[in-house]
C-alpha positions in Angstrom: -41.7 30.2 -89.8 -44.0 32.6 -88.2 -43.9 36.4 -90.0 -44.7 39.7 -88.4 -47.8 41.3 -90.4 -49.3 44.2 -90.8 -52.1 45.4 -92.8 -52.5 49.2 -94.4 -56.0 50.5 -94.8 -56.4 53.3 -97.8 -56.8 54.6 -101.1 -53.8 52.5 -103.0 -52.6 53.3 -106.4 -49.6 51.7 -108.0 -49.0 50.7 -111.2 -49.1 47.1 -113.4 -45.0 46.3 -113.4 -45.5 44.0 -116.8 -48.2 46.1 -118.7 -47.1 49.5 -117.8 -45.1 51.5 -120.3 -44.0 55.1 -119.7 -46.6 55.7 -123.1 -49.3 53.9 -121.2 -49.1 53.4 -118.1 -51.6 50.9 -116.5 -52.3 52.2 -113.2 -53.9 49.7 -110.1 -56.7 51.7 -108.2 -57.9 50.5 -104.6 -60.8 53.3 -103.3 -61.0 51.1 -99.8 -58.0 49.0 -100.0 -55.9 46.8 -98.4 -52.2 46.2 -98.2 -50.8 43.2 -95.9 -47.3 43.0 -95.3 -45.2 40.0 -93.7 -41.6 40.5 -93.1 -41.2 43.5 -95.1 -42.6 42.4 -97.9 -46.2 42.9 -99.7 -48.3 39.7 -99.0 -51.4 41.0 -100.1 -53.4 43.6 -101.9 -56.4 44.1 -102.9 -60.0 45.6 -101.9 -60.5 46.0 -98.1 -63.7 43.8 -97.8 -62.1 41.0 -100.1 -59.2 40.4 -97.6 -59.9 41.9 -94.3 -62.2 38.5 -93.4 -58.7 36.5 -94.4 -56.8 38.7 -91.9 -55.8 36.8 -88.9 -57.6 38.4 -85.7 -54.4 39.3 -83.9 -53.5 41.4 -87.1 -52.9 45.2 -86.4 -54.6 47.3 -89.2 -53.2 50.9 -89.8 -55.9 52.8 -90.8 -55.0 55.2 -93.0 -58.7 55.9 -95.1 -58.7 59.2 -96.9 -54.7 59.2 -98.0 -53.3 57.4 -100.9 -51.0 54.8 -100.1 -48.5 54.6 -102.9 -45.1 52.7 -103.7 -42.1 55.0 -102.5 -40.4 57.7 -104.9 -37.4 56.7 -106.9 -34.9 59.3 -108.0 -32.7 58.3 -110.5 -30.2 61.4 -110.1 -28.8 63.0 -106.9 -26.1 64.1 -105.2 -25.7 63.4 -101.4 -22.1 65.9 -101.0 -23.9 69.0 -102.6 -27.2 69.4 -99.8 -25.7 72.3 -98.1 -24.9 74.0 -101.2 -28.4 74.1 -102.7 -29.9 77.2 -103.9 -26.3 78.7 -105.4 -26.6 81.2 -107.6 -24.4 80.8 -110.8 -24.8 81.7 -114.3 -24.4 78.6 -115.8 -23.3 74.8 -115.2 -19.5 75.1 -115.8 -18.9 77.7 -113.2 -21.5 76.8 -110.6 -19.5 73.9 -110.8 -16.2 75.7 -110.0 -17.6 78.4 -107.3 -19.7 76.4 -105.6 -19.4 72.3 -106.6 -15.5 71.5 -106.3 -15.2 73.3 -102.5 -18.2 71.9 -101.3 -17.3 68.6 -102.3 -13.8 69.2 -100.9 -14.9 69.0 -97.0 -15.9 65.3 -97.9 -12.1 64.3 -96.9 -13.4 64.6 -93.3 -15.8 61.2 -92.1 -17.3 62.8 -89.3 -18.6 65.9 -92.0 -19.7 63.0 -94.5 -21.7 61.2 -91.4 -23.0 64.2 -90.5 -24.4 64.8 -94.2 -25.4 61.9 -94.6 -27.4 61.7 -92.2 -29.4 64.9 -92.8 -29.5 63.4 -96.3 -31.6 60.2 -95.7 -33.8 61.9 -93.7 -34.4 64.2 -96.2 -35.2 61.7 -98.6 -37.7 60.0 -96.5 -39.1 63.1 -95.7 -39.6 63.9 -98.7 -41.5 60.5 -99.6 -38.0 58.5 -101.7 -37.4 55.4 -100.5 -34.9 54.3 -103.4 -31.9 57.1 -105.1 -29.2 56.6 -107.3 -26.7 58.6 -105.4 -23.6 60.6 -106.2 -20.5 60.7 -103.6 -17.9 62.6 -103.8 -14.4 61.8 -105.0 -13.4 60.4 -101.7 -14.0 57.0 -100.8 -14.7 57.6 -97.4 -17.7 59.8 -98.6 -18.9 56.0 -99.4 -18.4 54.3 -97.0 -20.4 57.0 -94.5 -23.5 56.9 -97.2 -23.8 52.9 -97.4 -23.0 53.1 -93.4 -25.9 55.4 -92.2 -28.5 54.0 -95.4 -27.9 50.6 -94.2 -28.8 51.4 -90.5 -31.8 52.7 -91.9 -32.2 49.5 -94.1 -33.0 51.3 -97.3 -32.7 50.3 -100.8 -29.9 52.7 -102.0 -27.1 52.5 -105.4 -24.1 55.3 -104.6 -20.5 55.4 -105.5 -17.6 57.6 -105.5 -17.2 60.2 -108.0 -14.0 59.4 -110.0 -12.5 62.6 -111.7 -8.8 62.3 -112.7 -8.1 66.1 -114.8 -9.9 69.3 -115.2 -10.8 69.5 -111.6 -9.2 71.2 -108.4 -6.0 68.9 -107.4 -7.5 68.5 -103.8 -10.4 66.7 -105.6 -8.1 64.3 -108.2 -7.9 61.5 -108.0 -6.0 58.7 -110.7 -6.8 56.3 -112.7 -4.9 53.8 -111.0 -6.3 55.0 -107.1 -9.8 55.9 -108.7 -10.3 52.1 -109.6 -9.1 50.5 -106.8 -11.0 52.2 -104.5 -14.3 51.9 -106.5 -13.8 48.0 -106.9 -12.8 48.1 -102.6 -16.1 49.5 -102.6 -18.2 47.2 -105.0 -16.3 44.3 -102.8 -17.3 45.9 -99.7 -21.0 47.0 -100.4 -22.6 45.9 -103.6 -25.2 43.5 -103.0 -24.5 44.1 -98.9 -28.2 43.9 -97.7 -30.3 46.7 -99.7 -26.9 48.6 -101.1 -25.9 48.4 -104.3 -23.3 50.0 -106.3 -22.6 52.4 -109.1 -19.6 53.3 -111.1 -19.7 57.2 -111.1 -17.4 59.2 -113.7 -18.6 62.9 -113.1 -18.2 63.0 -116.5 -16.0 62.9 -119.9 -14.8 66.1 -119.0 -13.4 65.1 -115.8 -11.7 62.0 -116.4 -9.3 61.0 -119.3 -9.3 58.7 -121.5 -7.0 56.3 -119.2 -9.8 56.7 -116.6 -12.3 55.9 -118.7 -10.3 52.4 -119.9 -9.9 51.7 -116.2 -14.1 52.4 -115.6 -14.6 50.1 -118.6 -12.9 47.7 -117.0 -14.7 47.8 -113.9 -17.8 48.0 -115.6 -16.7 44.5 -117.7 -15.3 42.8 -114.2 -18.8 43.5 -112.2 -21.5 43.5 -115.0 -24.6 43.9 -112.5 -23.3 47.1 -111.1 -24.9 50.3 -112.0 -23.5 53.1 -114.5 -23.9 56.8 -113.2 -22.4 59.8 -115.3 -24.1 63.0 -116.8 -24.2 63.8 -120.8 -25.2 66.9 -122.6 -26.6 68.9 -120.2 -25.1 72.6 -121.5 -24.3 73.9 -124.3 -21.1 75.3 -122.7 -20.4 71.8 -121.4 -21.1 70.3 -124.8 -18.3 72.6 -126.6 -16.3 71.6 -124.2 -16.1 68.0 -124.7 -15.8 68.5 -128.5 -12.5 70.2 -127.4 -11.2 67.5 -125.3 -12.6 64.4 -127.6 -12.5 65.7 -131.4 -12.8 62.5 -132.7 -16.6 61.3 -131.1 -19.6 61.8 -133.5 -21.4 62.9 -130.0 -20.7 63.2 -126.3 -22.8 60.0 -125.8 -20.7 58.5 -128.1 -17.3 58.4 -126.0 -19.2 56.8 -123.0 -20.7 54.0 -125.8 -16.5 53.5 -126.9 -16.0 52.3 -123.4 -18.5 49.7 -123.3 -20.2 52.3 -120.4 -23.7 52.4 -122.6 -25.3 49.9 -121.7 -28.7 48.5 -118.9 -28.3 49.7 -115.4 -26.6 53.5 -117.4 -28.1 56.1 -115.8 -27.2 59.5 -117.8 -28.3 62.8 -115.9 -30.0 65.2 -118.3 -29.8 63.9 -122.2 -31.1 67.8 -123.1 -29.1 68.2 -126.1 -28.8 64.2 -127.6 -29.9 63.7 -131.3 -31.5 61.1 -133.6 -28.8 58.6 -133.1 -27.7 59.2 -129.6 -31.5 58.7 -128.8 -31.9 55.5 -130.9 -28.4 54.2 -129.0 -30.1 54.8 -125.9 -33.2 52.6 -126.7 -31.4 50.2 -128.3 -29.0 49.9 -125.2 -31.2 49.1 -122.8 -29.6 53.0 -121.3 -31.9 55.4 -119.6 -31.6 59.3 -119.4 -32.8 61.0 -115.6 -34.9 64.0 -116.4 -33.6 66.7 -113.8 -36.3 69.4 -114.6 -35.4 71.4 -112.1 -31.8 71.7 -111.5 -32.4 72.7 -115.7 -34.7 75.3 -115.1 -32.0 76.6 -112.2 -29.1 76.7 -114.3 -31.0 77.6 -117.5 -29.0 74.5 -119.4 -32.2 73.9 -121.5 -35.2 72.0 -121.9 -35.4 68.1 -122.3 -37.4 66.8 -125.1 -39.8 64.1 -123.4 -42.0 63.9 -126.9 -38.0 62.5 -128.5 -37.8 60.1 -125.7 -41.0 58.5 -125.8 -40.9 58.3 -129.8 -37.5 56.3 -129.9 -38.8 54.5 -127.2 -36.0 54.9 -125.2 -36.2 54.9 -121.2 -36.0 57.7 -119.1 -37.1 58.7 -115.2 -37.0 61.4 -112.7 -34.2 62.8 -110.9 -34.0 66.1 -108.2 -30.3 66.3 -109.2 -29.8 68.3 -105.8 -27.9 70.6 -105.4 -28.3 72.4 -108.6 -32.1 71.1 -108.5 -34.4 72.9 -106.1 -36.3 70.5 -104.2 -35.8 67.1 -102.6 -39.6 66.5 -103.6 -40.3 64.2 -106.2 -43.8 65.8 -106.4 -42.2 69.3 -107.2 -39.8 67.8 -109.6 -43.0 66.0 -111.7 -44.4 68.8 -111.6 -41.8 70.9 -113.8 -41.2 67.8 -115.8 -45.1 68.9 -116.9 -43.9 72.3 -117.3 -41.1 71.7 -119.5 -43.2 69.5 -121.4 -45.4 71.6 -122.2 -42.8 74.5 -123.3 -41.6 71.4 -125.5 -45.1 71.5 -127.3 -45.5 68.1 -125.5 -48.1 66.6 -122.1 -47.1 64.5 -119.7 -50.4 63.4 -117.8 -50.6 62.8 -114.1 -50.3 59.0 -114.2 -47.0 59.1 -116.7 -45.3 61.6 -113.9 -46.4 59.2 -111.2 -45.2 56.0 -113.0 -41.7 57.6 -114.2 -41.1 58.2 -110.1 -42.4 54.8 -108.9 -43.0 51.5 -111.3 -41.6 53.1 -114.3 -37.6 53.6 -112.9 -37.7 50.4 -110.6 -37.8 49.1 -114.0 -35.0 51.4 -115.8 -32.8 50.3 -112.8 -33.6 46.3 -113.5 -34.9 46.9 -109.6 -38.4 45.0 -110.5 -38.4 44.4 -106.0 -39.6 47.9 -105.1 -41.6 50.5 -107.5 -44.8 48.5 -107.1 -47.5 46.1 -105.0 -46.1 42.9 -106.7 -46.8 40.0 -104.4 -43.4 39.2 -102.9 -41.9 43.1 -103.5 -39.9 44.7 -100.8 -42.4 47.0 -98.7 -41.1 50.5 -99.1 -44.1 52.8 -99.7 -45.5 55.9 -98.6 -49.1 57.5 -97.4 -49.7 60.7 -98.9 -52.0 63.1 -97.9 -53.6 65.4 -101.1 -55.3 67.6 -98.5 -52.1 68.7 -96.4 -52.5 72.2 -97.2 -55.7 74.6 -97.3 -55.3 75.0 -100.9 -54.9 71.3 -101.7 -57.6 70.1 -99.8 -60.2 73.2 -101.7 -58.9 71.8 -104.9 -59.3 68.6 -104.2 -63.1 69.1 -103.1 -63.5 69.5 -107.3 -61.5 67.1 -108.5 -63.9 65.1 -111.6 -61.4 61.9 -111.6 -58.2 60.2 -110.4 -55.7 61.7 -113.0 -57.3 65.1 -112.0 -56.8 64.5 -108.0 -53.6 63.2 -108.9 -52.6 66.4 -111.3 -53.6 68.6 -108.7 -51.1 66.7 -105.9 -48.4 67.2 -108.5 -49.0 71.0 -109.2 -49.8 72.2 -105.7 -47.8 69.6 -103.5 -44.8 69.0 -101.9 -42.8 67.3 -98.5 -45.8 68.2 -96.5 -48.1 65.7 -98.6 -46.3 62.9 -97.4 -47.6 61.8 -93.9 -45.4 58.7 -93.3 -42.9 56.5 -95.3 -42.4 53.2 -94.7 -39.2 51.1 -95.6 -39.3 47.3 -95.4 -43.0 47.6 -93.3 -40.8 50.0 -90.6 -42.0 53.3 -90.2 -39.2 55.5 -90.4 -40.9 58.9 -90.8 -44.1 60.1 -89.5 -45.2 63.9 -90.4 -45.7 65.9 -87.1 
């Protein structure tokens, strides 16, 4: 079988899949490198003048010396229905949710709107450098269908589902336990595992679904064990007293997802700011993970997560925009407050801990070992990145004393304009202009 290659000159950092841990990670540093790619998937890498004389002749080489060629961002937390409604003011989660949230979500009933969004979404994303997401639809299933449609023309690596919210919600937006299930498993039928979509079971959370919708997830979650677990917990304070109302009996809000067998690997929880000793010891020993939304936090004021806790239970945890109520598609911007609130926590996050929680580091919290790093045989969805895109970044960069510095400076001062092109499966699908 003859392949298609291609071979990637550059700086190349990515980071050891087996070694790495978020407390050390091990990063892989190519000054002149080279990455070969056959059929969408990395061949080679390694120094430039150690492979170039194995390259075929007929091989085209991108040369892209000067710019750091990276695995693509993965964002563990977003939500595709709520991009027009970023940047809402609100004075808190609960009625952000209700002014803004619930009737932007509504217009979702409508294919050609969710096309349309969808769309603008993707492109977004790899404008923005994120080549993997762990999506949020909205209640309708059709939302769905138009995500996996337009990612899967675009042949990227993407885990969505439908929101399922059965009470405490607008009634244009309910759904039922009964209706909510079936169309989740028509959708796992229909897309998980179709080409690079994958699926995720996606209660908005406790609030929002009863305890008979919660059953039906856990069976879902029991009848298609590979799929993924989406759902947010503890996030406000507000929000917190509200699910004491509505489930008295739990010892925590983590606790009523754990009763339905939803706490488990492949559980993605948005936030985790307010979990304690147990929930966070329940999360490690799960095999859970908690996305870190710093700054759809710092937006709605809900608080500050406590990186220092996760890293001493040991327990996973990643990045996430969390658009709309985060600010930013960037995954650069979003490490960057992640340092800031670490540091409010009396904690540091260095550079190469923020750049391993968005590449290496939640390819593994998602059991998605294929992309997140140069393995040999790894699906080729990376990006170039440019440190000197701006005036300012390229000055700083001029003083930078070592790679976690260069890197550090990227974080604080960069953003979509960093990333020159992003390649999914070895196809170019954005090129900066």
């Amino acid at each position: 079988m003859t392949f298609t290659v291609h071979a990637y000159r550059g700086q190349i950092l990515f980071f050891d899949p087996i070694l790495s841990t978020i407390q050390q990670p091990k990063p892989i540093w190519h000054e002149d490198g080279l990455l070969i790619v056959a059929d969408g998937r990395i061949q080679h890498v390694g120094d430039y003048e150690t492979l170039y004389p194995s390259l075929p002749p007929h091989v085209l080489v991108h040369d892209y010396r000067g710019k750091i060629i990276s695995p693509g961002f993965i964002d563990t937390h977003i939500h595709y229905p709520q991009t027009d409604m970023i940047a809402s003011p609100a004075p808190d989660l609960l009625p952000w949710l209700e002014t803004y949230t619930f009737p932007t979500e509504s217009n979702f009933h409508d294919p050609q709107h969710a096309d349309q969004v969808s769309r603008f979404f993707l492109n977004e994303l790899l404008r923005n450098g994120t080549t993997t997401a762990l999506v949020y639809g909205s209640v309708h299933k059709s939302s769905v269908e138009s995500f996996f449609t337009q990612s899967a023309q675009r042949n990227m690596r993407m885990v969505a589902g439908k929101v399922l919210m059965d009470r405490n919600c607008p009634e244009y937006l309910q759904d039922t336990a009964i209706t909510g299930a079936q169309d989740s498993a028509d959708l796992i039928e229909r897309w998980h595992h179709k080409g690079r979509q994958l699926y995720a079971l996606t209660p908005r959370f406790a609030p929002t679904s009863s305890p008979s919708q919660l059953q039906s997830c856990q069976a879902l979650a029991n009848a298609y064990p590979d799929i993924f677990i989406q759902t947010h917990v503890a996030e406000s304070q507000a929000e917190i007293a509200w699910v004491h109302e509505l489930f008295p009996s739990y010892r925590s809000y983590l606790d009523i997802y754990d009763h339905y067998d939803l706490v488990r690997p492949r559980a993605v929880y948005g936030h985790g700011i307010y979990l304690d000793q147990q929930d966070w010891q329940r999360i490690a020993q799960s095999g859970a993970s908690i996305s870190h939304c710093p700054t759809s936090n710092l937006f709605l004021g809900s608080g500050l997560f406590d990186s220092h806790q996760a890293l001493h239970h040991q327990a996973s945890f990643s990045l996430g925009t969390d658009v709309g109520a985060g600010t930013s598609f960037s995954l650069l911007k979003t490490m960057a407050a992640a340092y800031q609130i670490a540091r409010l926590k009396n904690h540091y996050l260095n550079a190469f801990q923020l750049f391993y929680l968005a590449t290496a580091g939640a390819a593994q919290q998602l059991q998605l070992e294929m992309v997140g790093s140069f393995s040999i045989g790894n699906e080729a969805d990376f990006i170039i990145i440019d440190d000197t895109a701006t005036p300012l970044l390229s000055r700083r960069q001029n003083g930078a004393a070592s790679l976690e510095e260069r890197l550090f400076s990227l974080i604080t001062l960069g953003d979509d304009r960093c990333i020159q092109a992003t390649y999914i499966a070895g196809q170019c699908q954005h090129l900066r202009s």
